[in-house]
N, CA, C and O atoms as a GROMACS GRO file, in nm:
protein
  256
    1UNK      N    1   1.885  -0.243  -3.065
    1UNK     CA    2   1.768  -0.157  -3.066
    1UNK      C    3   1.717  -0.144  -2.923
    1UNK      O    4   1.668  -0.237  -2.859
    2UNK      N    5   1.735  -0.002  -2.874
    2UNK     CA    6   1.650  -0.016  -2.755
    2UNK      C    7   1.484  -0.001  -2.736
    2UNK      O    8   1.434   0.021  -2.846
    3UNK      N    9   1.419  -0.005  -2.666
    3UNK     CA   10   1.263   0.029  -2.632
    3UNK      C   11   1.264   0.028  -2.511
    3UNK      O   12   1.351   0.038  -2.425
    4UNK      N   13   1.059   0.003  -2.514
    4UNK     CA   14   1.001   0.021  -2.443
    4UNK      C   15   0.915  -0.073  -2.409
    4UNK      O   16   0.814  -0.057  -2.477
    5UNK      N   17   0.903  -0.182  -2.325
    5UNK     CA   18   0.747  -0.304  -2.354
    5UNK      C   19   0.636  -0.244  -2.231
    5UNK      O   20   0.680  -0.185  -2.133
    6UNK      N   21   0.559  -0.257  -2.242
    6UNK     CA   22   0.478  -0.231  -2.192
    6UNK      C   23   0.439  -0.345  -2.042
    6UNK      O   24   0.447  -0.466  -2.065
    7UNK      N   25   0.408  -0.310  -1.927
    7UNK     CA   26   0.405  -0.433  -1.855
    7UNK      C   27   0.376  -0.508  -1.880
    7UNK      O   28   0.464  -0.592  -1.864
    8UNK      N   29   0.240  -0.572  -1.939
    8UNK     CA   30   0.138  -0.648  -1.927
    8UNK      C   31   0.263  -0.729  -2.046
    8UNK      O   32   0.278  -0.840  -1.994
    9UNK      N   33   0.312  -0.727  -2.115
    9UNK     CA   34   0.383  -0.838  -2.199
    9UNK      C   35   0.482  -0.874  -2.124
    9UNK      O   36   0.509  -0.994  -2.130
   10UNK      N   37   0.550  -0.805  -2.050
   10UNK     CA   38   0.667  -0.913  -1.990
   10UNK      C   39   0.669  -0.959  -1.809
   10UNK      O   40   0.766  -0.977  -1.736
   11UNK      N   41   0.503  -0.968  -1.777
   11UNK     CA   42   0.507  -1.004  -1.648
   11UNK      C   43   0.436  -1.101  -1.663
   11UNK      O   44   0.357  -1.091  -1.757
   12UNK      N   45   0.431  -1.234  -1.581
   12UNK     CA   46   0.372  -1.359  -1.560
   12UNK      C   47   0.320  -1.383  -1.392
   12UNK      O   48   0.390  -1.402  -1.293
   13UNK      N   49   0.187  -1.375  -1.404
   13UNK     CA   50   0.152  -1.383  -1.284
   13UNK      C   51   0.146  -1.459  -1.237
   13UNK      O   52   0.108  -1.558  -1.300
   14UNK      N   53   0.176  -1.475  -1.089
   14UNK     CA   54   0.250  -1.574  -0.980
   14UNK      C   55   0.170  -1.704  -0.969
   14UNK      O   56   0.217  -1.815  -0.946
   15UNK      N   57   0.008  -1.665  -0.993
   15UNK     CA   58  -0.115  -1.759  -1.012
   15UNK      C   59  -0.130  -1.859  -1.122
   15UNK      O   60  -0.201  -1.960  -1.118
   16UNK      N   61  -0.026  -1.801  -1.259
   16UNK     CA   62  -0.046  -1.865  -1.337
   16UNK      C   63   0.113  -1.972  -1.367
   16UNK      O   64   0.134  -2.049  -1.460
   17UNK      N   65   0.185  -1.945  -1.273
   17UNK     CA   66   0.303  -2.002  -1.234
   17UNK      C   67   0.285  -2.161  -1.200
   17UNK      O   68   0.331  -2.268  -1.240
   18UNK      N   69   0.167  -2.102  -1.080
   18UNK     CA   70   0.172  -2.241  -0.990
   18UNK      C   71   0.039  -2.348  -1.006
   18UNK      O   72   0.000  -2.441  -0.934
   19UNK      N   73  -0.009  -2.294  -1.128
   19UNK     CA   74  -0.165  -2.339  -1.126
   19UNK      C   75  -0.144  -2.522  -1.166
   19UNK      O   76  -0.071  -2.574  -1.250
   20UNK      N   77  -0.217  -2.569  -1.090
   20UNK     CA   78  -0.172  -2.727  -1.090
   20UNK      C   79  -0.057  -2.777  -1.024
   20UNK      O   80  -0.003  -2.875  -1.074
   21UNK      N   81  -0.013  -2.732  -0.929
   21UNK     CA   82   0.098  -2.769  -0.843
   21UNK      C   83   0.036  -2.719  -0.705
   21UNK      O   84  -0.036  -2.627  -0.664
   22UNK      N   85   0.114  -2.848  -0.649
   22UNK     CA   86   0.068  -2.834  -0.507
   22UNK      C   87   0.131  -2.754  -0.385
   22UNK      O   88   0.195  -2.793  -0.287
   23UNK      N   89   0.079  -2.594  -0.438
   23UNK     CA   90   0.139  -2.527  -0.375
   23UNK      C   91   0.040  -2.450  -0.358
   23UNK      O   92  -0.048  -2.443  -0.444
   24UNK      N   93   0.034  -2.364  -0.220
   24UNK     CA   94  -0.079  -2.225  -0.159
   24UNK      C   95   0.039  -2.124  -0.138
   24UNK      O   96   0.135  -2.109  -0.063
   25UNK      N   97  -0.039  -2.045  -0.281
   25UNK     CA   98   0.023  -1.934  -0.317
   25UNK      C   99  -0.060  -1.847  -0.193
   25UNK      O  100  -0.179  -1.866  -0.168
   26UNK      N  101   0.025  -1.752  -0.124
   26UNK     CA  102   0.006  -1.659  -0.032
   26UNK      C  103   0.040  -1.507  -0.006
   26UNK      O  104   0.102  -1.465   0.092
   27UNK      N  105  -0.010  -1.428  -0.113
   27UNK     CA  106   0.037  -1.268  -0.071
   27UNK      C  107   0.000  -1.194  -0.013
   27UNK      O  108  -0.100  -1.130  -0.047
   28UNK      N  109   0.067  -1.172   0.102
   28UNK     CA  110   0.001  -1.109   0.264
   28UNK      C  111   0.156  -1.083   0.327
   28UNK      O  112   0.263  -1.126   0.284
   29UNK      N  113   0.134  -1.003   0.436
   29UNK     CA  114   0.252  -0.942   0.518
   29UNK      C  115   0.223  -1.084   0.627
   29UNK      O  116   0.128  -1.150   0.667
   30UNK      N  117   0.391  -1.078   0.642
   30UNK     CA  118   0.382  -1.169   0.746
   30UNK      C  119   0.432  -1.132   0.907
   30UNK      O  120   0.536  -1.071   0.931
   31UNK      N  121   0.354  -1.172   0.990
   31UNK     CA  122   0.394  -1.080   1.110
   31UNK      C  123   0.406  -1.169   1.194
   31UNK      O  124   0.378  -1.128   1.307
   32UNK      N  125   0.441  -1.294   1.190
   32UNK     CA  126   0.546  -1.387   1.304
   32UNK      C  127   0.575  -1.501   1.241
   32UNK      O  128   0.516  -1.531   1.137
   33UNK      N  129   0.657  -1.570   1.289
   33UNK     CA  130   0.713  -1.686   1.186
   33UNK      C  131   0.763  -1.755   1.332
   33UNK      O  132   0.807  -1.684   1.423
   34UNK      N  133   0.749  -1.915   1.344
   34UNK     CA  134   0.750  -1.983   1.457
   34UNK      C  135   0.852  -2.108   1.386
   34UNK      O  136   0.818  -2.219   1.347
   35UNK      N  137   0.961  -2.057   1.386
   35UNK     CA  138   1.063  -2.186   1.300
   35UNK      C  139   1.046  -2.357   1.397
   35UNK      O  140   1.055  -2.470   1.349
   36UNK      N  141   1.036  -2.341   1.456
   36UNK     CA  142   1.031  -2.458   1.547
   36UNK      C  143   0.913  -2.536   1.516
   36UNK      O  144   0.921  -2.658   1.534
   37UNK      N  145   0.800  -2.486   1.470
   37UNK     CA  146   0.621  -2.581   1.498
   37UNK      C  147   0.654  -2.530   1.303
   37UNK      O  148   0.566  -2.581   1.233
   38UNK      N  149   0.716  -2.479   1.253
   38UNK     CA  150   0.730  -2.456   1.098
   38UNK      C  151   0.527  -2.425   1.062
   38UNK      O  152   0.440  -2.491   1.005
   39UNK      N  153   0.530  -2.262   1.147
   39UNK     CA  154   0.451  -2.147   1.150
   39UNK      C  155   0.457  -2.038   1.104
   39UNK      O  156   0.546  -1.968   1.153
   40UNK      N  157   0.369  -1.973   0.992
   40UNK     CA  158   0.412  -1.852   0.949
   40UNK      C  159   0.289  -1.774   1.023
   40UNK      O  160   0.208  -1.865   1.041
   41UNK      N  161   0.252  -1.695   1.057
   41UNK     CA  162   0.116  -1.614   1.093
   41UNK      C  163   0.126  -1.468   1.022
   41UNK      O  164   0.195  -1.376   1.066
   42UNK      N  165   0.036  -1.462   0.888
   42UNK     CA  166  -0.027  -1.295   0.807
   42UNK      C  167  -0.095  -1.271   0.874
   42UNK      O  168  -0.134  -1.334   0.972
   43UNK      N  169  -0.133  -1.136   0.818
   43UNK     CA  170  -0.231  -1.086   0.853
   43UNK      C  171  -0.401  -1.182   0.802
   43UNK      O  172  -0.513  -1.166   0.850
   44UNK      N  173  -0.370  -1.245   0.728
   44UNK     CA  174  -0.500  -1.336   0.715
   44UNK      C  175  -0.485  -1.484   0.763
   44UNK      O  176  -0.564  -1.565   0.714
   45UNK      N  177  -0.412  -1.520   0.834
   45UNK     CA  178  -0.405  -1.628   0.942
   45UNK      C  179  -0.272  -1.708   0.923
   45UNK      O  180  -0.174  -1.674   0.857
   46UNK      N  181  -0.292  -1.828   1.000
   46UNK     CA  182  -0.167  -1.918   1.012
   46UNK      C  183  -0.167  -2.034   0.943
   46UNK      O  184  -0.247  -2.128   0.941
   47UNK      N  185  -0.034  -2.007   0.870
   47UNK     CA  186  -0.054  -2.161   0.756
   47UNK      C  187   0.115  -2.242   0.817
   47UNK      O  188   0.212  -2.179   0.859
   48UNK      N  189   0.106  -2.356   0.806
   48UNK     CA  190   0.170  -2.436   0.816
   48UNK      C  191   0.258  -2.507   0.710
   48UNK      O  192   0.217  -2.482   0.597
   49UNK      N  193   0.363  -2.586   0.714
   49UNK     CA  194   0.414  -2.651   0.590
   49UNK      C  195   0.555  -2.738   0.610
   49UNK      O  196   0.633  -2.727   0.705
   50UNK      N  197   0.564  -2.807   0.521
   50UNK     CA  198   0.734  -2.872   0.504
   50UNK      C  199   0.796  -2.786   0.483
   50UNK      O  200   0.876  -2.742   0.566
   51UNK      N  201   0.776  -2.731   0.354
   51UNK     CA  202   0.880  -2.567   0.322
   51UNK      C  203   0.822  -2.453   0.316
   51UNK      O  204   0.706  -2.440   0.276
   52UNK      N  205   0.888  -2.365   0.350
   52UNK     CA  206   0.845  -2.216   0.340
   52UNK      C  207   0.975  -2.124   0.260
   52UNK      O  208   1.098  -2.113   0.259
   53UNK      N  209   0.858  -2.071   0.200
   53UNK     CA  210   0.922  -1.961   0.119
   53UNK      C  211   0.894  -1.855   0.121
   53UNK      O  212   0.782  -1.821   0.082
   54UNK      N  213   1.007  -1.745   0.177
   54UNK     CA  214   0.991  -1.625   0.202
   54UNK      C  215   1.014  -1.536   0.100
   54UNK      O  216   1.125  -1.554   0.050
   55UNK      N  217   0.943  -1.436   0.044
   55UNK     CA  218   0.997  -1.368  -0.087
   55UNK      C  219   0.975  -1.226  -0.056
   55UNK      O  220   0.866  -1.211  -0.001
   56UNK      N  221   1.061  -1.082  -0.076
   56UNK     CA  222   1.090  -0.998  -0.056
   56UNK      C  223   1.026  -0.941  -0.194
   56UNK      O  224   1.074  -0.972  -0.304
   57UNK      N  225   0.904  -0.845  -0.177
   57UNK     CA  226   0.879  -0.743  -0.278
   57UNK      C  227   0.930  -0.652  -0.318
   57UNK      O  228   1.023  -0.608  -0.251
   58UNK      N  229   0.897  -0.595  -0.425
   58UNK     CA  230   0.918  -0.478  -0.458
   58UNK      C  231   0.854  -0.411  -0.584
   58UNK      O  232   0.776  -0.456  -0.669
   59UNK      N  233   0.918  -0.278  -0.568
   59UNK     CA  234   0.801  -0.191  -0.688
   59UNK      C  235   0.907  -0.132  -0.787
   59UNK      O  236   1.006  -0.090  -0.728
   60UNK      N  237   0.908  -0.122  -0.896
   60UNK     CA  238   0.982  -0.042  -1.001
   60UNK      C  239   0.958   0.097  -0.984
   60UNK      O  240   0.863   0.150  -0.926
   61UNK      N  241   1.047   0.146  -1.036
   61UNK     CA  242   1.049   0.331  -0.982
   61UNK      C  243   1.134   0.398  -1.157
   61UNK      O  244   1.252   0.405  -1.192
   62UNK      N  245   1.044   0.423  -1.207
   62UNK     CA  246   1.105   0.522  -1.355
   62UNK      C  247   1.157   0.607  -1.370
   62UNK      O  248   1.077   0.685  -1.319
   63UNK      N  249   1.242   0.672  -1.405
   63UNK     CA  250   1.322   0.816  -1.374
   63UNK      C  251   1.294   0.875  -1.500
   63UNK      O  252   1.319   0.800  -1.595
   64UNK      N  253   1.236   1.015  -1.536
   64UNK     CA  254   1.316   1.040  -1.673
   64UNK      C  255   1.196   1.044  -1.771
   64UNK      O  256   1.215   1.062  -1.891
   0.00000   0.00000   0.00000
C-alpha cells in the first residue's frame, strides 16, 4: 500500500533526541573550525569540545 504521512508523524526532533545527555545541541552555520585548539566558531560564538560533530542539512523538494 502506498501513501502519504504527513511530517509531523515521522520526524523526531533533534531536542528531543538528546534531552538528558550530555550533549550542546547547536544549529547555526559554522564559519571557522580550528582543528588544532578543537574550535568550532557560528555565527553565535565559539564552542569547544572532545568531539565534534559536523552534520550537513538539508530540505526535501516534492515533485508532482
Amino acid at each position: 500500500m502506498l501513501g502519504v504521512s504527513e511530517l509531523i508523524t515521522v520526524q523526531v526532533p533533534l531536542e528531543t533526541i538528546f534531552k538528558d545527555k550530555q550533549v550542546t545541541l547547536v544549529i547555526d552555520t559554522v564559519t571557522a573550525v580550528d582543528i588544532e585548539r578543537k574550535k568550532v566558531t557560528t555565527t553565535q560564538g565559539s564552542f569547544q569540545g572532545d568531539f565534534l560533530v559536523l552534520a550537513v542539512g538539508s530540505q526535501t523538494e516534492y515533485f508532482g
